[in-house]
C-alpha positions as CSV (number, residue, x, y, z in Angstrom):
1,X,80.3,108.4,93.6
2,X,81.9,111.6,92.3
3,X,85.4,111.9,90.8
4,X,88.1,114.1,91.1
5,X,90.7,114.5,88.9
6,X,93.9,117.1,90.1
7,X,95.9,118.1,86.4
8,X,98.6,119.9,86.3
9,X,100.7,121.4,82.9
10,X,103.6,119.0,83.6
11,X,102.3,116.4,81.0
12,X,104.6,115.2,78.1
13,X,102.0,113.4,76.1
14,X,99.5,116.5,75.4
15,X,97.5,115.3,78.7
16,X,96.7,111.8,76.5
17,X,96.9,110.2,79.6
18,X,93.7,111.7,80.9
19,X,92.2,111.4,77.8
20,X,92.4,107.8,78.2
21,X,92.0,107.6,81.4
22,X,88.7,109.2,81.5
23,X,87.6,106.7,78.4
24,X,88.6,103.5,80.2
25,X,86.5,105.2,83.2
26,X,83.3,105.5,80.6
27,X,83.7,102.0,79.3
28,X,84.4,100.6,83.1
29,X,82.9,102.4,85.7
30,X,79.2,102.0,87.3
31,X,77.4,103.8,89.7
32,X,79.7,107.3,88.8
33,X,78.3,110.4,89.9
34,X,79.6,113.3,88.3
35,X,83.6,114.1,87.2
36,X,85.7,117.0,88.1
37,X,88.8,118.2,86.9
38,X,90.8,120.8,89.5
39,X,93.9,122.4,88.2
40,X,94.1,122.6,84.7
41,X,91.5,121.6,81.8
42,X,92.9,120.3,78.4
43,X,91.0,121.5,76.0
44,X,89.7,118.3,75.0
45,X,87.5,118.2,77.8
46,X,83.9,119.2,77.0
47,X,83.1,121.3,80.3
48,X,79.3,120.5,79.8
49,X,79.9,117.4,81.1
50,X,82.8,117.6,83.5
51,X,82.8,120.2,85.8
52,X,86.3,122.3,86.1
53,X,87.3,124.2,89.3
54,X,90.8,126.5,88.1
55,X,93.3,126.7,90.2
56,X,97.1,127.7,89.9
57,X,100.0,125.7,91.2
58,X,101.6,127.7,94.6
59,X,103.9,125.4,95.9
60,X,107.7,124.1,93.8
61,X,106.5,120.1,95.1
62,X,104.0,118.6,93.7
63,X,102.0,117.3,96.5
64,X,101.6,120.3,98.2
65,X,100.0,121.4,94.5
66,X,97.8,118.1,94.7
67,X,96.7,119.1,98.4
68,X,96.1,122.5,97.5
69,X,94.1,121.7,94.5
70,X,91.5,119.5,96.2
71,X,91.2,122.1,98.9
72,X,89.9,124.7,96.3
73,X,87.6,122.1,94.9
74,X,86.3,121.1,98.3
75,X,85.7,124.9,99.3
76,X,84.6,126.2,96.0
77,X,82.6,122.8,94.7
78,X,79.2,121.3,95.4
79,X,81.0,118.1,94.8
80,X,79.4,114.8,96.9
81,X,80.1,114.5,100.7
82,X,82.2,111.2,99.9
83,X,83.8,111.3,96.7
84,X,87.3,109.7,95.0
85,X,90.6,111.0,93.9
86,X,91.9,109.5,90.6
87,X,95.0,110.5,88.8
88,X,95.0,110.9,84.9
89,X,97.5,108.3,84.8
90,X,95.1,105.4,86.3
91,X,93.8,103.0,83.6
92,X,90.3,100.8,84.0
93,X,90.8,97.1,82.7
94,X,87.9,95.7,84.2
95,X,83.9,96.5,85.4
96,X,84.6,98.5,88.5
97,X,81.3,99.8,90.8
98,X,83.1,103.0,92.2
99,X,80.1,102.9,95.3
100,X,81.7,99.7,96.6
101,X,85.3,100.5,95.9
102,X,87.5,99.7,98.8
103,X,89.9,101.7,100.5
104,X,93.7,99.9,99.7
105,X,96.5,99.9,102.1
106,X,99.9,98.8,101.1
107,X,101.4,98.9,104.9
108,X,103.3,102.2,106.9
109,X,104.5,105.2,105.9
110,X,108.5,105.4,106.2
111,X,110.0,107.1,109.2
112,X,113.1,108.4,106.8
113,X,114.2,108.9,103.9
114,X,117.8,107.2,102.3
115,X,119.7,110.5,100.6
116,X,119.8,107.6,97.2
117,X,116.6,107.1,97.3
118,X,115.5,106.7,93.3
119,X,112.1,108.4,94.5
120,X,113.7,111.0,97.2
121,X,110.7,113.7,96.4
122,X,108.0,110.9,96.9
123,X,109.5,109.2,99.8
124,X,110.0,112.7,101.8
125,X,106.8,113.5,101.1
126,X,105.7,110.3,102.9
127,X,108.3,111.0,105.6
128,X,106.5,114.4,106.4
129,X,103.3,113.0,106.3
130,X,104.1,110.4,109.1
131,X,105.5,113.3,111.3
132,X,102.6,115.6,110.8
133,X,100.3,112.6,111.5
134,X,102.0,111.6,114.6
135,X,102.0,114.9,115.7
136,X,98.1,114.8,115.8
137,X,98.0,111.4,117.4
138,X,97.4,109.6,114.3
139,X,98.1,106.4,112.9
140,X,100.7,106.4,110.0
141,X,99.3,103.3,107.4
142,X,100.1,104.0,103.9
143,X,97.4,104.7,101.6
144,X,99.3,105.8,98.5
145,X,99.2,103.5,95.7
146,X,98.2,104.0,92.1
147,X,94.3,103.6,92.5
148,X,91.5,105.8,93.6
149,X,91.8,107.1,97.4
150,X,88.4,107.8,99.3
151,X,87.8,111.5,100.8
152,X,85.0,113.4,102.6
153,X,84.6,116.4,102.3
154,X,82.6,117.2,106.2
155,X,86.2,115.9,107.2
156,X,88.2,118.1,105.1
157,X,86.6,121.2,106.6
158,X,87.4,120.5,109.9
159,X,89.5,122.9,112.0
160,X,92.2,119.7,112.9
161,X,92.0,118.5,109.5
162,X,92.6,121.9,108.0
163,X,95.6,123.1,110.4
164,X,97.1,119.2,109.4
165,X,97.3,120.6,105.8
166,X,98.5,124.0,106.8
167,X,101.1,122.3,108.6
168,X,101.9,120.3,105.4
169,X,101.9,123.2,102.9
170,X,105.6,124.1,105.5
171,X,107.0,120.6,105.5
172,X,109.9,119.4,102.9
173,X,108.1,117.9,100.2
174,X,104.5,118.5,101.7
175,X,102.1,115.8,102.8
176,X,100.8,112.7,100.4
177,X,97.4,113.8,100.4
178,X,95.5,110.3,100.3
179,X,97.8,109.3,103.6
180,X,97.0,112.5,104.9
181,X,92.7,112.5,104.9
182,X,92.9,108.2,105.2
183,X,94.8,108.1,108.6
184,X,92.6,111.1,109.8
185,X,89.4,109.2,108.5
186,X,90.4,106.1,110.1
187,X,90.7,108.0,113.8
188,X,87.3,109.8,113.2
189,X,85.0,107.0,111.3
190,X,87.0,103.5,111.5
191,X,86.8,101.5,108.3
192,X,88.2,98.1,107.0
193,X,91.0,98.4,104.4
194,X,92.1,95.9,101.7
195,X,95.6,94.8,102.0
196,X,97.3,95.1,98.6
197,X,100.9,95.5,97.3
198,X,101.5,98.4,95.0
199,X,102.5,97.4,91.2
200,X,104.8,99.4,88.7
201,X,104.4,99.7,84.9
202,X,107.2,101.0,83.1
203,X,108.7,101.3,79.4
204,X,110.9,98.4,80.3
205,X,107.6,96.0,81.6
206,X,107.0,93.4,79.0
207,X,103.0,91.8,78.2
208,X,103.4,89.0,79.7
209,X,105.5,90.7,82.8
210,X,102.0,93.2,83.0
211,X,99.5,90.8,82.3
212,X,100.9,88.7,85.0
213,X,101.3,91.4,87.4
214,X,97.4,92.2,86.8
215,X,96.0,89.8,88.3
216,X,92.8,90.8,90.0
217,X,93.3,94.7,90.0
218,X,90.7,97.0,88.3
219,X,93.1,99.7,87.4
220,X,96.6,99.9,86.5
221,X,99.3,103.0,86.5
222,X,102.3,104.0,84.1
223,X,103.9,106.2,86.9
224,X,107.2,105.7,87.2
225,X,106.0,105.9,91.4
């Protein structure tokens, strides 16, 4: 299975978090393909190994940057038919076999957005999404959680697919882009989903409050969303 990783410059640690990232995915991971970095490389990264596609953020929100990103890679890349998105923040704790990893749904997307929202940016981008998938005749389950998200690329390239993410590239905050290809996926090649609740690690989370929280899970995040 390949793996796509989507960097931007916005990191405050020197991009350590893909640094380990992409360790805990060489101590971890089985049956990986080959690993791809879209966006921007660090100069850590040895680009013998990891292939790099360059491309330059268009957009002032950061998912239509995300959504843009893995449309270069899909039209400039040979990268596999099926592959994953991972973030640099997502952490491997356990033996993971990324050609039986499952797609995770943590319910529906939101219909609205509260003006307090602590995460207004995020939740409006899942707000847009929602409408832009309704629009098509979709269904609206939420797929964004802080884990790899399945993609296909044959699927991607479609004409109804592709004017979904033009449509998103105009909407207020843009269009999450896991929720985005999962929904469209489902209505094209049904799958079964794991039902799974969404965890948060922050500054504040003590051991035993993250060792707890754990459980099962393969991966964990340090976004704050």
């Amino acid at each position: 299975m390949d793996i796509l990783y989507v960097i931007g410059r916005g990191s405050n640690w020197d991009n350590n978090e893909l640094r380990y990232s992409l360790r805990s995915l060489e101590k971890f991971g089985r049956n990986i393909g080959r690993v791809f970095i879209v966006g921007y490389c660090p100069a850590f990264i040895d680009q013998s190994v990891v292939t790099f596609i360059p491309c330059e953020d268009e957009y002032d929100a950061k998912h239509k940057n995300i959504l843009r990103c893995i449309e270069k890679a899909v039209a400039v890349s040979d990268i596999a038919d099926d592959f994953l998105l991972s973030s640099d923040d997502h952490f491997y704790v356990r033996e993971t076999d990324f050609d039986k990893y499952p797609i995770f749904r943590k319910g529906m997307l939101p219909s609205f957005v509260a003006p307090d929202d602590a995460h207004y940016e995020y939740t409006q981008s899942l707000v847009s999404t929602s409408m832009v998938l309704k629009a098509a005749g979709m269904t609206v389950h939420n797929f964004s959680w802080h884990g790899n998200t399945h993609f296909n690329k044959t699927l991607f390239r479609e004409p109804q697919f592709e004017a979904m993410c033009h449509l998103s590239f105009a909407m207020q905050g843009g269009c999450e882009p896991s929720c985005l290809m999962l929904n469209y996926m489902l209505a094209k090649r049904p799958f079964d989903w794991v039902q799974r609740h969404d965890r948060k690690y922050g500054d504040d989370t003590t051991e035993a409050e993250f060792v707890k929280g754990l459980g099962e899970r393969e991966c964990f995040s340090c976004s704050e969303y």
